[in-house]
C-alpha positions in Angstrom: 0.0 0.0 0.0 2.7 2.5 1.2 4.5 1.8 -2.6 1.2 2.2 -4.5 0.6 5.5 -2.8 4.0 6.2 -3.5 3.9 5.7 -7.4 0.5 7.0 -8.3 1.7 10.0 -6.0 -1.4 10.1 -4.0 -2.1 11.6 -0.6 -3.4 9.4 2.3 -5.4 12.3 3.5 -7.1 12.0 -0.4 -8.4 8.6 -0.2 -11.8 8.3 0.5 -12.9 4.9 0.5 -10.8 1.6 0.6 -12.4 -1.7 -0.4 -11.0 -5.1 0.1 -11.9 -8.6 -1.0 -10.5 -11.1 1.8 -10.5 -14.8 1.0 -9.6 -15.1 4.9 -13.2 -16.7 6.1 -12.7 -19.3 3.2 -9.5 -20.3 3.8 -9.9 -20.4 7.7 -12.7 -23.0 7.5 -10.9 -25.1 4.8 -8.0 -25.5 7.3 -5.2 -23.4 5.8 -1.7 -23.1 7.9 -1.8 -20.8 10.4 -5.5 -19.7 10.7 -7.3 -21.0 13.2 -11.2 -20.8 13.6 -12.5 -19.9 17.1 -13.6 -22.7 19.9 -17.4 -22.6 20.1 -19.6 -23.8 22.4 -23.4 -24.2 21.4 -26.0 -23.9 24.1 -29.8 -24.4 22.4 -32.9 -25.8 23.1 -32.7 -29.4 25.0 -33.4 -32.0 23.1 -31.8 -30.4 19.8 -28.0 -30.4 21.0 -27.2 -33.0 17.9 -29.1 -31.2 15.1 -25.7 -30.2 13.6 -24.8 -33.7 13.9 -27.9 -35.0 12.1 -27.9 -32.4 9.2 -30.0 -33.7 6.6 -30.5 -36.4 4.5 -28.2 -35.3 1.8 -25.5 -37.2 1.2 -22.3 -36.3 -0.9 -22.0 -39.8 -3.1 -25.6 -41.2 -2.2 -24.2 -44.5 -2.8 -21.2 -44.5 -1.2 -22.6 -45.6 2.6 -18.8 -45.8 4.2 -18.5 -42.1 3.1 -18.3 -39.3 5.9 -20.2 -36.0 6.4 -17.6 -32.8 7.2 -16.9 -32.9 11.0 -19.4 -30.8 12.9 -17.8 -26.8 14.5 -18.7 -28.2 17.9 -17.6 -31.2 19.6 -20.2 -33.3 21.9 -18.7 -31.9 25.1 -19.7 -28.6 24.0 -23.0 -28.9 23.4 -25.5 -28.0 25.6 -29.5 -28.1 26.3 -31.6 -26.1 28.1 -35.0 -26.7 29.2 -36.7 -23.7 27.1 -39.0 -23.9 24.7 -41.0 -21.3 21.7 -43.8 -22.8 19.7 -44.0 -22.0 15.6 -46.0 -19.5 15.9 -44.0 -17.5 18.6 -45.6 -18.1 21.7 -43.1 -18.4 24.5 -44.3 -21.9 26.3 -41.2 -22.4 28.4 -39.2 -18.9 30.3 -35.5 -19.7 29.8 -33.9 -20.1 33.3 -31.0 -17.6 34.0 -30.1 -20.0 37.1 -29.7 -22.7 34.4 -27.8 -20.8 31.9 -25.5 -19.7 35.1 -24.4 -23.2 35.8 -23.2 -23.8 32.1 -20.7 -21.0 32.6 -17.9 -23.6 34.2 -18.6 -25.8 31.6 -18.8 -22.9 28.1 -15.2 -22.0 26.2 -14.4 -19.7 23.4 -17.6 -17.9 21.8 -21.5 -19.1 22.6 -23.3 -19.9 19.6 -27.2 -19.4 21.2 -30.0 -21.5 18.8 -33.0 -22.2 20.1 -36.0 -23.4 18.1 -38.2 -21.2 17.1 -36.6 -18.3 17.9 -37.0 -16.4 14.1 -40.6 -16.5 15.1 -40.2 -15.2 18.5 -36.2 -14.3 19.5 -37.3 -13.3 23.5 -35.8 -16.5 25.0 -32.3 -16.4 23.1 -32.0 -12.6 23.6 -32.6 -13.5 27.4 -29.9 -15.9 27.1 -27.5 -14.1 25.1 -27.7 -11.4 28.0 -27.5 -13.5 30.7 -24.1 -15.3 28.8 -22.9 -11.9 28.0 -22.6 -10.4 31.7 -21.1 -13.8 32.8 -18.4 -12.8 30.5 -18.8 -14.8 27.3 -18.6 -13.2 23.7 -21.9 -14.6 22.1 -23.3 -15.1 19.0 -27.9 -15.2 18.5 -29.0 -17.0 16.2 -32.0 -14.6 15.7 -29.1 -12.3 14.8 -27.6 -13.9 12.4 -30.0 -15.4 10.4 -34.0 -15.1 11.1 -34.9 -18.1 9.2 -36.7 -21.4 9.9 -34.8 -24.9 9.2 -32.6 -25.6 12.7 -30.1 -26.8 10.8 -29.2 -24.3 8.2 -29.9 -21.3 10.8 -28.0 -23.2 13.4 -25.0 -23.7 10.8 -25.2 -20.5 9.5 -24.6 -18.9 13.5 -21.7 -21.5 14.6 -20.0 -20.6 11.2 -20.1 -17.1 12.5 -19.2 -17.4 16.3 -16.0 -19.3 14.4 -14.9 -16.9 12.3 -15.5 -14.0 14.4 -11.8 -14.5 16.3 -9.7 -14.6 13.4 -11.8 -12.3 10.9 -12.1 -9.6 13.7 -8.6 -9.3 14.6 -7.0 -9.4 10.4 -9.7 -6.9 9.8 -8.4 -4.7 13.4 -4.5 -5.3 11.8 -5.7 -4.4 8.3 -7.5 -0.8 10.0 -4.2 -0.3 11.7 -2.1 -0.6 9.1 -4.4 2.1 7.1 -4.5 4.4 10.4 -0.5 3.9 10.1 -0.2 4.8 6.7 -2.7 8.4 7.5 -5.4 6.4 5.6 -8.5 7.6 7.8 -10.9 6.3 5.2 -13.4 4.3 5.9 -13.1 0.2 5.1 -15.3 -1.3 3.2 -14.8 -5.1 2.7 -16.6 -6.9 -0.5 -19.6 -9.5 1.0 -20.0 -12.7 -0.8 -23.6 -10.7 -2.6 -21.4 -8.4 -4.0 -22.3 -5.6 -1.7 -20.1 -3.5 0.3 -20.2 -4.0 4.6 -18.5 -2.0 6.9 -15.8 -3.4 9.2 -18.3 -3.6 11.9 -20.8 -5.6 10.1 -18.2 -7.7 8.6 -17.0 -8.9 12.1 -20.4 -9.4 13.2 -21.8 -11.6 11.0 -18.3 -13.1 8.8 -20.1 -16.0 8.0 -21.2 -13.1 4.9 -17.5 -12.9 4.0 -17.1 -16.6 2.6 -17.0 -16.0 -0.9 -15.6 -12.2 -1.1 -12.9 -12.4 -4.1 -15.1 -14.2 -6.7 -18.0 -11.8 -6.4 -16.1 -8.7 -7.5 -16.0 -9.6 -11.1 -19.7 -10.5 -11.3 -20.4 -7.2 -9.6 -18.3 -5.7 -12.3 -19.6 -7.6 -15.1 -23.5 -6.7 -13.6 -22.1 -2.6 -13.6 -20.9 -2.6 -16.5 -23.8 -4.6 -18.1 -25.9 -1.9 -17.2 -24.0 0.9 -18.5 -24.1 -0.2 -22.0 -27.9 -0.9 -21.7 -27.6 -4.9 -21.4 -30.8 -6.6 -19.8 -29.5 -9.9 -19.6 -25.5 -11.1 -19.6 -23.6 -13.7 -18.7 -20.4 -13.0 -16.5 -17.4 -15.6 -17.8 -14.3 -15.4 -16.0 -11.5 -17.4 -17.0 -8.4 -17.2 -14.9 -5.5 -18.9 -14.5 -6.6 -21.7 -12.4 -10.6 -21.8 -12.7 -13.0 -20.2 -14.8 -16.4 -19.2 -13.3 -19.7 -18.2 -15.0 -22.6 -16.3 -13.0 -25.4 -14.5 -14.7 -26.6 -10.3 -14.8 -30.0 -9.5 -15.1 -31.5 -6.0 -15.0 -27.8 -5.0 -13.6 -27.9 -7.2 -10.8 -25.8 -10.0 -10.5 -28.2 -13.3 -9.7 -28.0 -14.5 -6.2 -28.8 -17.5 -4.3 -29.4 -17.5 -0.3 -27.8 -20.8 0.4 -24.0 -21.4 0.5 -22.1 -25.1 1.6 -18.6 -23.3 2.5 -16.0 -25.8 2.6 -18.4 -28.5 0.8 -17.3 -30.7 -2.7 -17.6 -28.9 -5.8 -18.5 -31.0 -9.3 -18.9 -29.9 -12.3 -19.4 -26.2 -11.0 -22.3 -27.8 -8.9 -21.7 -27.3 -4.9 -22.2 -31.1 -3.8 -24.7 -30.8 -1.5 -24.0 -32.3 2.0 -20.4 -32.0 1.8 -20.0 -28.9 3.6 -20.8 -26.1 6.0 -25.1 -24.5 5.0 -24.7 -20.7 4.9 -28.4 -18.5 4.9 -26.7 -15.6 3.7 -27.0 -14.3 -0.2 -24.3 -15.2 -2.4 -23.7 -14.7 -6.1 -24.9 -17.3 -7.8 -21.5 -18.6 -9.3 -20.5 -21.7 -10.5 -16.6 -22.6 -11.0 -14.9 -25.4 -12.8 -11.0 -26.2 -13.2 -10.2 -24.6 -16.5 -7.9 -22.0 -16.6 -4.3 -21.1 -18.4 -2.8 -22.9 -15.9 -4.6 -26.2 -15.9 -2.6 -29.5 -16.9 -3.2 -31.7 -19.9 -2.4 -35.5 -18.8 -2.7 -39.1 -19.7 -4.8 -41.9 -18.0 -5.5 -45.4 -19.5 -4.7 -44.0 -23.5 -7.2 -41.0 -22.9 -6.5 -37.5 -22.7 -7.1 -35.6 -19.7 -7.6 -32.1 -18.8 -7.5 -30.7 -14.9 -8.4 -30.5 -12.7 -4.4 -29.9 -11.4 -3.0 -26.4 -12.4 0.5 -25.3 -12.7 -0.3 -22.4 -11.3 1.7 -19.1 -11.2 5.0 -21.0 -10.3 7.0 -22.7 -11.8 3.6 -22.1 -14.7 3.1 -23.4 -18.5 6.2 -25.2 -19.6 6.2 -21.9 -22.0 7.6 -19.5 -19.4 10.3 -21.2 -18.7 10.4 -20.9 -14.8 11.0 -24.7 -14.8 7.5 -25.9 -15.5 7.7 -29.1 -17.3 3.6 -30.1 -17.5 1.7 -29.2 -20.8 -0.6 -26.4 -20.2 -4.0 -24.7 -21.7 -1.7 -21.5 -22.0 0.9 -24.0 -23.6 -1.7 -25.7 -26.5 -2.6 -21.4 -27.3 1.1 -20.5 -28.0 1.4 -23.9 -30.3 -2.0 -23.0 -32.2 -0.9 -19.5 -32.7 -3.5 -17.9 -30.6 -1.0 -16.1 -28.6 1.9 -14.2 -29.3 5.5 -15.3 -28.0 6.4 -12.2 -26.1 3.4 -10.4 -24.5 3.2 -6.7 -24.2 4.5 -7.2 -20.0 7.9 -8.4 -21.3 7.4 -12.1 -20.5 8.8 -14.0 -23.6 7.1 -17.2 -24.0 9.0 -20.1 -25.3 7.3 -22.7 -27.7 10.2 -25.2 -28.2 9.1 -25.5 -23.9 5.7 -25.6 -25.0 6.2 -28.3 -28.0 8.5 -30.2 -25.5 5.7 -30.4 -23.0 3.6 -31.8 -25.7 5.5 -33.8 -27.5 6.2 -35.5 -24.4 2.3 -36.1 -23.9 1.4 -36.5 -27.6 4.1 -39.4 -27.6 2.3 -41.1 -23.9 -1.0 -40.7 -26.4 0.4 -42.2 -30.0 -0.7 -38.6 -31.3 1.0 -35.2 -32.7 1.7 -33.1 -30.3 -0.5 -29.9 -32.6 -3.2 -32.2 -32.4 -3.0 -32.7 -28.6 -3.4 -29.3 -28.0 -6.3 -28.8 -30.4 -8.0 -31.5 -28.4 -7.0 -29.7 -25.1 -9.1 -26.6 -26.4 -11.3 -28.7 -27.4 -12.0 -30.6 -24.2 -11.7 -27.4 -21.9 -14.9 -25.3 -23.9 -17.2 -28.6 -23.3 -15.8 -28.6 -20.1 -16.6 -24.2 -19.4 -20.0 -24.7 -21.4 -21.4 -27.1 -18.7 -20.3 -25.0 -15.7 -22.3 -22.0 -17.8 -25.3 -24.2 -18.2 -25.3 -24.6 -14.4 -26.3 -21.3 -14.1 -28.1 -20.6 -17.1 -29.9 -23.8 -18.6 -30.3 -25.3 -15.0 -32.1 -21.8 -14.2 -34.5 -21.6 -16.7 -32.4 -19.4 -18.6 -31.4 -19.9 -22.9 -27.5 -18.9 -22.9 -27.8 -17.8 -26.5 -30.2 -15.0 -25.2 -27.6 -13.4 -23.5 -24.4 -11.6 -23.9 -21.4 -12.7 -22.5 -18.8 -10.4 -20.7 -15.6 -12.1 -20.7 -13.0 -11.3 -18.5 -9.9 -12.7 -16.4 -6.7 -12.9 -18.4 -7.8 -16.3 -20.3 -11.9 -15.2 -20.4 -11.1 -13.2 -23.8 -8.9 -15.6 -25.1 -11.6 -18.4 -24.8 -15.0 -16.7 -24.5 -15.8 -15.9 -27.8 -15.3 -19.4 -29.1 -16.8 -20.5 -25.6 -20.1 -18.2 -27.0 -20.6 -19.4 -30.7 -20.3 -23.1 -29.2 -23.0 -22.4 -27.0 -25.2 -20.3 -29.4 -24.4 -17.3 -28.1 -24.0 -14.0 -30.6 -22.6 -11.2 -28.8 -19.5 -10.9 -26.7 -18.7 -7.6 -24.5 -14.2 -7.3 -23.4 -14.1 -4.7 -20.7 -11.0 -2.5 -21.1 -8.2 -3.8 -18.6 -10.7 -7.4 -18.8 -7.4 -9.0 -17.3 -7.7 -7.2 -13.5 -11.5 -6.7 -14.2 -12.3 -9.0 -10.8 -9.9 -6.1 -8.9 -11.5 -3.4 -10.5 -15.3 -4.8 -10.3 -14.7 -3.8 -6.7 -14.9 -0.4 -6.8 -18.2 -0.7 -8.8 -19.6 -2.9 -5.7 -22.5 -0.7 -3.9 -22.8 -0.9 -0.4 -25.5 -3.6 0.5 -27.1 -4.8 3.8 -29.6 -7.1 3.9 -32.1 -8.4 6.3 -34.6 -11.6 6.4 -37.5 -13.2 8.3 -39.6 -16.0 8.0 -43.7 -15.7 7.5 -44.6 -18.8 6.3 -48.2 -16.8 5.5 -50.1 -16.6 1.9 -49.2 -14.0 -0.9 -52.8 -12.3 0.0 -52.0 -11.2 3.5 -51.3 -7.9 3.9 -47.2 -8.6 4.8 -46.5 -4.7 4.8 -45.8 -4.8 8.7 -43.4 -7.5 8.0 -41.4 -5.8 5.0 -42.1 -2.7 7.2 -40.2 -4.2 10.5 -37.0 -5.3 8.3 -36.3 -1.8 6.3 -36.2 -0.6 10.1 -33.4 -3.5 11.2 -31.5 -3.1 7.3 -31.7 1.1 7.6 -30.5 1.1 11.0 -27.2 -1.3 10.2 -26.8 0.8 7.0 -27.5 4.1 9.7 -24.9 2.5 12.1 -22.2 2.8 9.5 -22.9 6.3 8.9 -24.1 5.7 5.5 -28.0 6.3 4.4 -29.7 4.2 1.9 -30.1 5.4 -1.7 -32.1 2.3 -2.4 -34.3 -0.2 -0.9 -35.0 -3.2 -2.5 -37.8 -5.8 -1.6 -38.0 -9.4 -2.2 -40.2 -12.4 -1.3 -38.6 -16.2 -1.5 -42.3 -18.1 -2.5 -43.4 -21.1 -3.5 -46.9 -23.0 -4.1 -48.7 -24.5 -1.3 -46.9 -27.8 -0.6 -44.2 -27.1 -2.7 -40.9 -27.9 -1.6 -38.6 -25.2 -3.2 -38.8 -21.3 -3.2 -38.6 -18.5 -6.2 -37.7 -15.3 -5.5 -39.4 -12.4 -7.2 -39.8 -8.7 -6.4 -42.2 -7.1 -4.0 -43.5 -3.8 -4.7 -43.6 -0.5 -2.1 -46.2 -0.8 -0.4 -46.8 -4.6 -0.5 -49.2 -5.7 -3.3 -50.8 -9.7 -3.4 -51.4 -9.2 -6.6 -48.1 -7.9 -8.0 -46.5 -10.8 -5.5 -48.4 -13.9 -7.4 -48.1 -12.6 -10.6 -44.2 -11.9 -10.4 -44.4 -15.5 -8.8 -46.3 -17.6 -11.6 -44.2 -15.4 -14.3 -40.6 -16.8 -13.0 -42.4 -20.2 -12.5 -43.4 -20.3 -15.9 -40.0 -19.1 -17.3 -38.3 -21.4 -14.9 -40.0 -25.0 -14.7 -42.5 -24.0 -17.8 -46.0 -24.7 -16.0 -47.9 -23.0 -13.3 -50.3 -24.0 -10.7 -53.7 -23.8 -10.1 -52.6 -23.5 -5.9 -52.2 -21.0 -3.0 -49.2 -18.5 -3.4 -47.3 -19.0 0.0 -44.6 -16.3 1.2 -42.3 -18.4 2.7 -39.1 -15.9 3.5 -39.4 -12.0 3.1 -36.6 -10.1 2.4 -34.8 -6.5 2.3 -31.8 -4.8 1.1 -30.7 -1.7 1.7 -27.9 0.0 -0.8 -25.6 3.0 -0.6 -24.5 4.0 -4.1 -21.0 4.4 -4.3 -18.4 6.4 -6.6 -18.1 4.8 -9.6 -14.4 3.9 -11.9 -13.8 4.4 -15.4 -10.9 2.4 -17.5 -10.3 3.4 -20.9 -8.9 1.8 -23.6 -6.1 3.9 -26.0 -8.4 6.4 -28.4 -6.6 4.7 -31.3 -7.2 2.9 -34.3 -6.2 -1.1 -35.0 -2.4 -1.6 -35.7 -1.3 -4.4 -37.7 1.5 -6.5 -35.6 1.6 -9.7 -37.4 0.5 -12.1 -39.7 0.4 -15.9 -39.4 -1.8 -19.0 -39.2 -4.0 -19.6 -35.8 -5.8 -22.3 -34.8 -9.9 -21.9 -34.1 -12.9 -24.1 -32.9 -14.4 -26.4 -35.4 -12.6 -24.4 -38.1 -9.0 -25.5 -37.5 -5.8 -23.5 -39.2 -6.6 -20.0 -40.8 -4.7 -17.3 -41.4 -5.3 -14.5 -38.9 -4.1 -10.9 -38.7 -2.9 -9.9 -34.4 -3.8 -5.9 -33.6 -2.9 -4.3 -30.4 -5.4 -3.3 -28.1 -7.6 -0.5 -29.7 -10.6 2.1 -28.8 -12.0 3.1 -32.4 -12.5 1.2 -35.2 -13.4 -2.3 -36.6 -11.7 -5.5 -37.7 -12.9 -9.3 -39.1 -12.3 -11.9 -37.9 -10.2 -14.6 -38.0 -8.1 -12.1 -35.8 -6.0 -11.7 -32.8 -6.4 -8.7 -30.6 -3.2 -8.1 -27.6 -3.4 -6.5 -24.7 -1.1 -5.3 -21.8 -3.2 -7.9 -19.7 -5.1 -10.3 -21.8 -6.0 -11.4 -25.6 -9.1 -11.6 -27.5 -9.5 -14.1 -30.1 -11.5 -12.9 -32.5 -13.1 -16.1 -34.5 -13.8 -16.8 -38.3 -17.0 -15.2 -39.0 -17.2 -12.9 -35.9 -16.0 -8.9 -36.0 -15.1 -7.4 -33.2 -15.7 -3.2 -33.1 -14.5 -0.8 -30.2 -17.2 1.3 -28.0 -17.3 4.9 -27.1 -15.6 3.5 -23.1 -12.7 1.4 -25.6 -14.6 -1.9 -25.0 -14.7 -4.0 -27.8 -18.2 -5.9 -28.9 -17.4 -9.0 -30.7 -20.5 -10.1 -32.9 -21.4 -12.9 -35.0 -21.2 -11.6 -38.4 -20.7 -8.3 -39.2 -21.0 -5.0 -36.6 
């Protein structure tokens, strides 16, 4: 920090908002070296002291009966029931006893995780308790505030997860404030939720278990932004690193969220594998991930050809960088097919007699040419993008090639347009600076707060009191941070009578039945294709709150294409053609089969496609011509 400020000659006292994406929560519950989560201790209703133990019936291999469910956050011995007890409907049947609570405290270490059933219908008994385990000295963590939602399990998860992380997010977070407040950066700290909103530090140590996906959401927050700008209803986020790519999906400039999360939980196919991990009620960008990035290794098993899920990563790399990488590489097979240059505009020379070696070395294991190998390695990796992109388009309801696709990452440009055509689509949208876009989606993020309660009640109740009740609790975190709402968003999670599964739709200001059930039976349609002749039910109500922030612009170089070489290239389903490589350019047009380079990524531009710079310097590739 002290170095950037240093070369972009900026003032501490000028800064005046830092945001930071923290994959600190993640990496604490998968175990990494040297972070520890926190010792909890659960106390909840008696009777219920194993519900984190039972879970649910998923399984992760629901044929595999020797296999084992992730180890539950709280040990037996720190379990503990009390003789309380709320009904469904909120009615306080049993007083917690503070005398009872009392002679846990000998037995209660590290944070209290309080969860009592019942208590999003009626939170009087665990508020009682959290006091009483408060002034005995305990830090403590309500279930009621962390998530107001029914199903013990999930809100019971999603609280534990929290009283966890609490330790070690709150004290990186109080290091990462002091090192600002060392540097004279009184700004305030804004740290990227795993919705794409902005929290405050306080919020973020209050409820961490929101932190759990914090990197990935930047560039779909970006990609939703930017969609929005250029007057795009409906996109498709693709970014392609150099380890993963992910795909997530933008509509009406929002990125698509879901409200369930298994942190730490198996992940095929870009499908979370449900049962394998931690449940999280929080909202999360809906994105799915597979193992397909520059990075990811090519291999042999049995006579077949193999690709990932095992990446070089950054070092040693592709065989082609010559850092002492000797695996053949997706980054490798482009510089073979001609589809990248062999010094990029950063100064790194990449060496294709590495890259052939790599190959040969493969091709030889598969009785093949090593050119052919690495078609086949392009080949395999699209099929293998295109089904992580139908897990959050076809498995939604949605038609990929209705959307556009915004590709970014410093492979997404590279592999997105031929990723597009093989999946219908028409249209593809390159950011300028697509290679950082992730970093720089940030700083289009909005702060966000949201809020959530269970009503279980039908569509044609009047649920304004309800929507009412939880813009108060959302304004007043928002208030608490010293920021007011520009925006306030409602939404209802809803579902048929008997139904097992929820939709989430809008809700109108004030609260309308009919707008409810007819936003309902619309997405239900689009969705599933049928609707029912049944009773609307409001199962979860929801609100967010949202601060606007100050908006980032990055432009592209107001210049025209410049010719920088000639040669043959490799494409999709076309094979060898020969293709003209530009740099980087903000006006102007050029046909495809093409190569466009820049300082942080390439854009291939297929056979048959054009790709045409925009007013900002993006470029718009397009099926046919511009």
């Amino acid at each position: 920090m002290r170095e950037f400020l240093r070369k972009t000659q900026v003032e501490p006292e000028d800064v005046g908002i830092v945001v930071h994406a923290t994959t600190i929560a993640t990496n604490a519950l998968l175990g990494q070296e040297g972070l520890e989560l926190g010792e909890v201790s659960l106390v909840t209703t008696k009777g219920f002291e194993d519900i984190i133990e039972i879970a649910r019936q998923s399984r992760p291999a629901l044929y595999d009966f020797s296999g084992r469910r992730p180890k539950p956050l709280v040990p037996p011995e720190l379990r503990f029931g009390v003789e309380e007890r709320t009904s469904w409907d909120g009615r306080v049947l049993k007083e917690v006893d503070e005398g009872e609570l009392a002679s846990l405290a000998p037995k209660l270490r590290g944070t209290v995780a309080v969860c009592f059933l019942h208590s999003y219908s009626n939170p009087h008994n665990e508020a009682k308790a959290k006091d009483v385990l408060r002034n005995l000295g305990f830090e403590v963590v309500a279930s009621h505030e962390s998530v107001m939602e029914m199903r013990e399990y999930e809100r019971f998860s999603t609280t534990i997860i929290n009283a966890a992380l609490r330790p070690v997010v709150s004290s990186y977070l109080l290091k990462f404030r002091k090192g600002l407040d060392e540097l004279g950066i009184r700004a305030p700290l804004m740290v990227v939720a795993s919705s794409g909103g902005l929290v405050d530090e306080e919020e973020a140590k209050a409820r961490p278990g929101q932190l759990i996906e914090s990197g990935p959401a930047g560039g779909a927050v970006g990609a939703a932004a930017y969609a929005a700008e250029l007057g795009v209803e409906e996109a498709l986020a693709f970014d392609m690193g150099g380890t993963t790519a992910k795909a997530s999906v933008v509509v009406k400039g929002r990125p698509a969220l879901v409200h369930e999360y298994e942190v730490g939980g198996k992940v095929h196919a870009g499908r979370v594998v449900k049962g394998s991990g931690y449940p999280v009620r929080y909202p999360f960008v809906d994105v799915a991930e597979v193992s397909a990035g520059g990075g990811t290794v090519a291999w042999e098993e049995g006579g077949a050809l193999r690709v990932g899920p095992k990446s070089a990563g950054a070092d040693p790399g592709p065989a082609c960088y010559g850092r002492g990488g000797k695996q053949p590489t997706v980054t490798d097979a482009d510089l073979l097919l001609g589809r990248l240059p062999e010094e990029l505009p950063t100064g790194l020379k990449l060496r294709r007699d590495l890259a052939l070696e790599a190959y040969s070395e493969l091709a030889r294991r598969l009785s093949a040419e090593p050119l052919e190998v690495a078609a086949a390695v392009i080949e395999a990796i699209t099929e293998e993008m295109a089904r992580v992109v139908r897990v959050v388009t076809v498995e939604r309801g949605l038609d990929p090639s209705d959307l556009v696709m915004i590709a970014y990452g410093g492979m997404g440009p590279l592999h997105g347009p031929e990723l597009a055509e093989f999946l219908g689509m028409k249209e593809v949208l390159v950011p300028p600076g697509a290679g950082v876009f992730t970093a720089v989606g940030m700083l289009f993020a909005d702060a966000m707060y949201s809020t959530s309660k269970t009503v279980n009640a039908p569509a044609d109740e009047d649920l304004e009191p309800t929507y009412a009740e939880l813009e108060g609790v959302a304004v007043s975190r928002m208030k608490a941070a010293s920021m007011e709402p520009d925006e306030v968003l409602r939404t209802a999670e809803a579902r048929y009578e008997g139904q097992g599964w929820t939709v989430e739709v809008p809700v109108p200001r004030p609260y309308s039945p009919q707008a409810v059930k007819r936003a309902f039976e619309e997405e239900h349609e689009r969705r599933y294709g049928f609707t029912l002749d049944s009773e609307v039910i409001v199962e979860t109500a929801r609100v967010y709150t949202i601060h606007k922030s100050p908006k980032v612009r990055v432009k592209a170089p107001p210049t025209g294409p410049e010719l920088l070489w000639e040669g043959e290239a490799w494409f999709l389903k076309r094979g060898w053609e020969e293709a003209r490589a530009y740099a980087r350019f903000g006006k102007g047009e050029v046909e495809g089969p093409a190569i466009i380079v820049d300082y942080d990524s390439v854009t291939l531009v297929p056979p048959g496609w054009s790709a045409k710079a925009l007013e900002d310097g993006s470029l718009l590739l397009k099926k046919g011509s511009t």
